[in-house]
C-alpha positions, 0 to 999 in steps of 0.5 A, spaced: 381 443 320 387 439 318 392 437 323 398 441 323 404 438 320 409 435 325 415 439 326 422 437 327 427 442 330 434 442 330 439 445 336 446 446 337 445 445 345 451 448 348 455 446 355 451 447 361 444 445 358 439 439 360 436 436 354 429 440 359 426 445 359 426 446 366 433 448 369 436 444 375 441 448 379 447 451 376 444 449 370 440 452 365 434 448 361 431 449 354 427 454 355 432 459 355 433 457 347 427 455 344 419 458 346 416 452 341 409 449 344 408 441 344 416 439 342 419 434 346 426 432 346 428 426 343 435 423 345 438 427 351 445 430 352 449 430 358 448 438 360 456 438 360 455 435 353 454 440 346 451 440 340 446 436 336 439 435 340 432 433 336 426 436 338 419 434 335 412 434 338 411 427 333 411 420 337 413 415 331 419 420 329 421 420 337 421 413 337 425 412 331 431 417 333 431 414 341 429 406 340 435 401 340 431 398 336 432 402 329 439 402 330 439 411 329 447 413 327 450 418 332 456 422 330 460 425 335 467 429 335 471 428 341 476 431 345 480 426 349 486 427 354 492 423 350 494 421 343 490 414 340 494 410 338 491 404 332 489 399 339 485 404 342 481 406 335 480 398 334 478 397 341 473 402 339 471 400 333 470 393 336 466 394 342 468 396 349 466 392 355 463 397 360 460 395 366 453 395 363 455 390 357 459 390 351 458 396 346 455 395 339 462 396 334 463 404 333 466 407 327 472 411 329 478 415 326 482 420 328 480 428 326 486 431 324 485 436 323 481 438 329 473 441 327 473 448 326 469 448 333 466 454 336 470 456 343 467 453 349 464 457 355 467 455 360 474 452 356 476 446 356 482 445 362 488 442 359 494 441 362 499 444 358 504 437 359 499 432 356 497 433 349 491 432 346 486 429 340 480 430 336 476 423 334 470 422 330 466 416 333 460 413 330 455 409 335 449 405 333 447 406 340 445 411 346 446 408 353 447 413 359 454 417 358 457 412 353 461 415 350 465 418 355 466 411 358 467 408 353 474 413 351 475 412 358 476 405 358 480 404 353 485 409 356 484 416 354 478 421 358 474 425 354 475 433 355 469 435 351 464 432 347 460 435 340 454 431 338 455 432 330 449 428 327 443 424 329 441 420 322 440 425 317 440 431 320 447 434 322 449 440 325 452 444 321 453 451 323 448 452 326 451 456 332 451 454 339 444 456 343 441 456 335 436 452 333 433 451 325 426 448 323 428 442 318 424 437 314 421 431 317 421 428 309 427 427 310 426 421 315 421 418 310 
């Protein structure tokens, strides 16, 4: 019998989600979405974080979206209290001093327009005398809530933060809490 082919599924997680299938207190896990056997996730989204998470049952593949090693590109669109001056965005794309090291260099711009996003359940709370803004960042790297830290150290708070791509697979508009099969070829 031929072994079936690897799967590689692609989910718009939304807030309030662990990157699990198990849920923890007040928060609901994976398999309240995807009823698929022998997929794991392969990367992880804080529960208060949305959008792009990868699951497969392949090990090779799971190792080349979660090593450090491979370098994987991540894009993400955030929304930051504040308005990003050139310094921040330069700060940005040189590489932030956190308390666990300096960051690889990101690439980041400003969004305007902001990204046609779905509404967020619950919605993000704005304080109506502070404005706000939308980046794009693209990071080499995934360490633990890095890119909120990282907005925060140079001066602006993210208010809520949408993964957009991981590699070649991008989000799209597959529709928060959807998730679609994709080709693991195109990882080759």
């Amino acid at each position: 019998m031929q072994a079936a082919p690897p799967r590689l599924i692609v989910f718009n997680k939304p807030y309030g989600v662990l990157s699990q299938f198990t849920p923890e207190g007040r928060w609901r896990g994976l398999k309240d979405f995807i009823a698929i056997p022998d997929v794991y996730v392969a990367g992880r989204l804080d529960a208060d974080s949305e959008g792009l998470l990868l699951l497969t049952g392949d090990g090779q593949l799971q190792a080349r979206i979660t090593d450090p090693r491979f370098k994987m590109e991540k894009t993400y669109w955030v929304q930051v209290e504040g308005l990003p001056d050139e310094a921040a965005l330069q700060a940005l794309r040189d590489g932030v001093l956190l308390n666990d090291g300096i960051t690889r260099p990101a690439c980041a711009h400003l969004m305007a327009p902001p990204p046609a996003l779905w509404p967020r359940d619950p919605p993000v709370r704005v304080r109506q005398a502070i404005p706000t803004a939308w980046l794009e960042l693209v990071i080499r790297e995934g360490r633990n809530r890095q890119v909120r830290r990282m907005t925060a150290a140079v001066g602006f708070p993210t208010l809520r933060l949408v993964r957009a791509s991981i590699g070649p697979c991008r989000l799209d508009d597959l529709a928060p809490g959807a998730w679609r099969e994709e080709a693991v070829s195109a990882w080759a």
